[in-house]
C-alpha positions in Angstrom: 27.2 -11.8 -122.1 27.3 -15.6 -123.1 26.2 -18.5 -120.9 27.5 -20.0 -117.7 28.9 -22.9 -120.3 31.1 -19.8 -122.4 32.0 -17.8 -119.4 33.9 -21.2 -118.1 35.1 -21.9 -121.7 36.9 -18.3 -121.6 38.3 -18.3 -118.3 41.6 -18.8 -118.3 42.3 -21.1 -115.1 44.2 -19.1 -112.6 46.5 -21.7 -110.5 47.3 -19.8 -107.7 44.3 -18.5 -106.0 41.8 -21.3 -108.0 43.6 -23.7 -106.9 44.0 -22.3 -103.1 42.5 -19.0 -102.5 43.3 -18.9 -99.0 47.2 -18.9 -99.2 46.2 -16.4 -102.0 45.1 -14.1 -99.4 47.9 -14.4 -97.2 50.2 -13.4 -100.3 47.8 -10.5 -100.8 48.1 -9.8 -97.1 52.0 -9.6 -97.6 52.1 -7.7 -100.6 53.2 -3.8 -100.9 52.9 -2.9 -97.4 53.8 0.5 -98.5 51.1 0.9 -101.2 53.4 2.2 -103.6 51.2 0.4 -106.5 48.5 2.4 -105.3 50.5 5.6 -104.7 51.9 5.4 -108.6 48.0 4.6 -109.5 47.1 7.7 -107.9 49.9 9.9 -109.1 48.3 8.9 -112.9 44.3 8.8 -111.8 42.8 9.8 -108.7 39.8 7.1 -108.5 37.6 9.5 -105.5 34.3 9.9 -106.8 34.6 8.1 -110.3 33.6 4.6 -111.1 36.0 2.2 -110.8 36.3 -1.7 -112.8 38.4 -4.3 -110.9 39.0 -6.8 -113.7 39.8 -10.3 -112.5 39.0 -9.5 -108.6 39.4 -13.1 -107.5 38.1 -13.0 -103.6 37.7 -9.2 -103.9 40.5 -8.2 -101.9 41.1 -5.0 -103.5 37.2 -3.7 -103.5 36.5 -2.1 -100.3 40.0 -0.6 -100.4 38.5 1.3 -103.8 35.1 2.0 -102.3 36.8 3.9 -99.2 36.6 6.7 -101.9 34.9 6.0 -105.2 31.8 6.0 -106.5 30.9 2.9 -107.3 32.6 -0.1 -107.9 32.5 -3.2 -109.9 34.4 -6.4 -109.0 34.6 -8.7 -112.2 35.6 -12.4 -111.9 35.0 -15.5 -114.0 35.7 -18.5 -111.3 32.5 -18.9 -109.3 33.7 -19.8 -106.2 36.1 -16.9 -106.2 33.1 -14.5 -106.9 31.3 -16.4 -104.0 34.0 -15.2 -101.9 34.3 -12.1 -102.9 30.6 -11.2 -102.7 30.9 -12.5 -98.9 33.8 -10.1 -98.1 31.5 -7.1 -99.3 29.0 -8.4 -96.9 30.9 -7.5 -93.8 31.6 -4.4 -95.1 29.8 -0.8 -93.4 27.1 0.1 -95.4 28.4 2.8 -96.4 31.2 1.3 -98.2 28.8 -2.0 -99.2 26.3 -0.2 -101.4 29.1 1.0 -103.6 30.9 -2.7 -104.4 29.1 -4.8 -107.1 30.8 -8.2 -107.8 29.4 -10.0 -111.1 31.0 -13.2 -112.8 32.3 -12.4 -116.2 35.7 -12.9 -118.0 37.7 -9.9 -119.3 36.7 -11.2 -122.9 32.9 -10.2 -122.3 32.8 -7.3 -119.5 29.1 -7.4 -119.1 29.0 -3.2 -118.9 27.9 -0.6 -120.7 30.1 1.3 -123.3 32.1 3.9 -121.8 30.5 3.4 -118.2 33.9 3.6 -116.1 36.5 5.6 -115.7 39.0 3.5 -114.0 39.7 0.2 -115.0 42.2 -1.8 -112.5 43.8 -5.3 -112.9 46.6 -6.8 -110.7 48.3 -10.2 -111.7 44.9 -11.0 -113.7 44.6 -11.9 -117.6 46.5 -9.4 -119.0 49.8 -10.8 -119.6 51.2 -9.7 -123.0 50.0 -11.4 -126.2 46.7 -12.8 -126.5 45.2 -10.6 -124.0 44.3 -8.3 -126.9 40.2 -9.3 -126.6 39.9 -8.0 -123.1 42.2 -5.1 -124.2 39.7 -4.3 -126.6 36.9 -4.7 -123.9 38.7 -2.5 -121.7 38.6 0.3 -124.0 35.0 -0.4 -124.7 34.1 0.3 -121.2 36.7 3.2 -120.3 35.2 6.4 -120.6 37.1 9.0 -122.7 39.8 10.6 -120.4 39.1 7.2 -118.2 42.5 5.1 -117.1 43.3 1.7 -117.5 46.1 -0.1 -115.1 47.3 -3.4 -115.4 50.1 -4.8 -112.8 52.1 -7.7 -113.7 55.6 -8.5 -112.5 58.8 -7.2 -113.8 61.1 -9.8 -113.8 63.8 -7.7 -115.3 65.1 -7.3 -111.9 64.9 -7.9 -107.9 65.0 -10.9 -106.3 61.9 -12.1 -106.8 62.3 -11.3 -110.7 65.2 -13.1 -110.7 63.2 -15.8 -108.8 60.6 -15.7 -111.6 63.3 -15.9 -114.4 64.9 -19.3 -113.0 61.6 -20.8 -112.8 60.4 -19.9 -116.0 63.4 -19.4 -118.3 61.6 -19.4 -121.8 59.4 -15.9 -120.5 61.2 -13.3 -122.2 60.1 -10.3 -119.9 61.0 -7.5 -122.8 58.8 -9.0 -125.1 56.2 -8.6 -123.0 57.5 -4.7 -122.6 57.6 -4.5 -126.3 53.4 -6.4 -126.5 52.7 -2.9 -124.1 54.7 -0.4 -125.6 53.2 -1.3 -129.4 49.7 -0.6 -128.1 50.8 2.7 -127.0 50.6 2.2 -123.2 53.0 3.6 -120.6 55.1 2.0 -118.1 56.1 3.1 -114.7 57.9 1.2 -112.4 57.6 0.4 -108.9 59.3 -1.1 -106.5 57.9 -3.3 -103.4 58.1 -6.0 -101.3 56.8 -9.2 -99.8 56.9 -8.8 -96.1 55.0 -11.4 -93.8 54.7 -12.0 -90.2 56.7 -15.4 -90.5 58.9 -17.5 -92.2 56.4 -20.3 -92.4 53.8 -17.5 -94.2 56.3 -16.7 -96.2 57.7 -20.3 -97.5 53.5 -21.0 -97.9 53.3 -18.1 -100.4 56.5 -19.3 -102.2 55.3 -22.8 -102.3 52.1 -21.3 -103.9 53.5 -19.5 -106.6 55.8 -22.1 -107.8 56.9 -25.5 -108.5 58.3 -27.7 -106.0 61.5 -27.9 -107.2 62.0 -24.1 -107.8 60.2 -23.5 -104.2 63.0 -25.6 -102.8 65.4 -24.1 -104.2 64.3 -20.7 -103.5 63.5 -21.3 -99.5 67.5 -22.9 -99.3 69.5 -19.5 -100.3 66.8 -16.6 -98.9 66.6 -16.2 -95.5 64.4 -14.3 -93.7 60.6 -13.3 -94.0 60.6 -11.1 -96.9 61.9 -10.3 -100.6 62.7 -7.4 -102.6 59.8 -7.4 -105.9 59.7 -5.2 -109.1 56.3 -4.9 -110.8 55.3 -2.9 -113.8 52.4 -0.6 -113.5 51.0 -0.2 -116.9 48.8 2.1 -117.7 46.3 3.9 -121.1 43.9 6.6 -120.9 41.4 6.5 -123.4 41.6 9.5 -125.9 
C-alpha cells in the first residue's frame, strides 16, 4: 500500500458521515429495522465462520454485527478520523467478538490484503457507485477467494419515496445506467425493500437534512409527514468463479 499522502489522494471525500459522522450514525441507527439487506445477503452467502471484508466501514457500524458469527473480520476505511472511530467501537466490544474485528485505513483502490484472503466482501453506500469504481472492483476480486461473494448496496432510486426523493435532488443521475455499469460486469441484482424508521420527527428531519441540500431538505420535510419513509436499495452481488 502507498503512503499516508496517496491514501488521502485516493479517497474519495464522503460528505455525509466525513462531514458529520454522528448524524451518520443516527441514520445508520434508523436504517432497515428489519434487516432485510442482511436477510437477502444471507440468502446468497452465509458469512458464519468465513472471513469477511467491510469495504469503506466509516465508524464501523456494521463490524461487530459480522463478528457475532464470522471468523474474522476486516473493517477498511480511508478517512482517519472515521477509522479512529471505528477502532474505538471495537474496543467496547466482548472479547470474544473484539479479537475477530480488525479496522485498517486503506481506500478500495489499494485493499492492503492478501490475494484471495476473504470470502465475503461487503460495501454499503461506500465507493462503489457505477462507473469509475472499476479499480476497487478489480481489487475486490483480487482479494475474494474463488467461490467468495462480493455485495455492494447502493440506492435504487427507480422507485419509493425516498428514490423519488433522490431523483428530484439529483435529476442528471440516471439510475439505469448505473443498472446497466452492474449488469455489463456480470453481477446480479436483487432487490430489497426497507425503510427509514426513527424514534422522532426531529431524528428524522436531522438525517434528511444530512443527506441533502437545503433546498431539497426543505422541500422534502414540507409534503412527508411522519417519522419514517418507504426506501428501495439494490443489493448487488458477484461470486468469484
Amino acid at each position: 500500500m502507498g503512503d499516508v499522502g496517496d491514501l488521502h489522494r485516493l479517497a474519495i471525500p464522503s460528505p455525509n458521515i466525513w462531514d458529520d459522522p454522528d448524524t451518520y450514525e443516527l441514520e445508520n441507527d434508523g436504517v432497515d429495522p428489519e434487516r432485510a439487506i442482511e436477510a437477502a445477503m444471507r440468502a446468497v452467502q452465509d458469512w458464519s465462520g468465513l472471513a469477511v471484508l467491510d469495504v469503506g466501514c466509516g465508524t464501523g457500524y456494521h463490524l461487530p454485527r459480522f463478528a457475532q458469527t464470522a471468523g474474522h473480520v476486516v473493517g477498511v476505511e480511508p478517512h482517519p478520523p472515521l477509522a479512529h472511530r471505528a477502532r474505538e467501537r471495537v474496543t467496547l466490544l466482548p472479547s470474544e467478538v473484539r479479537q475477530r474485528i480488525e479496522v485498517v485505513e486503506a481506500g478500495a483502490q489499494q485493499l492492503p490484503l492478501a490475494d484471495a484472503s476473504v470470502d465475503v466482501v461487503h460495501a454499503r453506500w461506500a465507493y462503489f457507485f457505477g462507473a469509475g469504481s472499476e479499480p476497487g472492483l478489480d481489487e475486490v476480486e483480487r482479494v475474494l477467494r474463488p467461490g467468495g461473494v462480493a455485495f455492494v448496496i447502493d440506492n435504487d432510486a427507480t422507485r419509493s419515496t425516498f428514490g423519488g426523493w433522490f431523483r428530484r435532488a439529483w435529476p442528471t443521475y440516471d439510475p439505469l445506467a448505473v443498472q446497466r455499469f452492474w449488469r455489463r460486469r456480470g453481477w446480479e441484482r436483487t432487490e430489497v425493500d426497507i425503510r427509514w424508521s426513527h424514534r422522532t420527527r426531529a431524528d428524522l428531519e436531522r438525517v434528511v437534512r444530512l443527506e441533502f441540500a437545503p433546498a431539497a431538505a426543505d422541500a422534502i420535510l414540507a409534503e412527508h409527514e411522519g417519522t419514517e419513509v418507504d426506501y428501495a436499495v439494490n443489493l448487488w452481488w458477484h461470486r468469484r468463479g
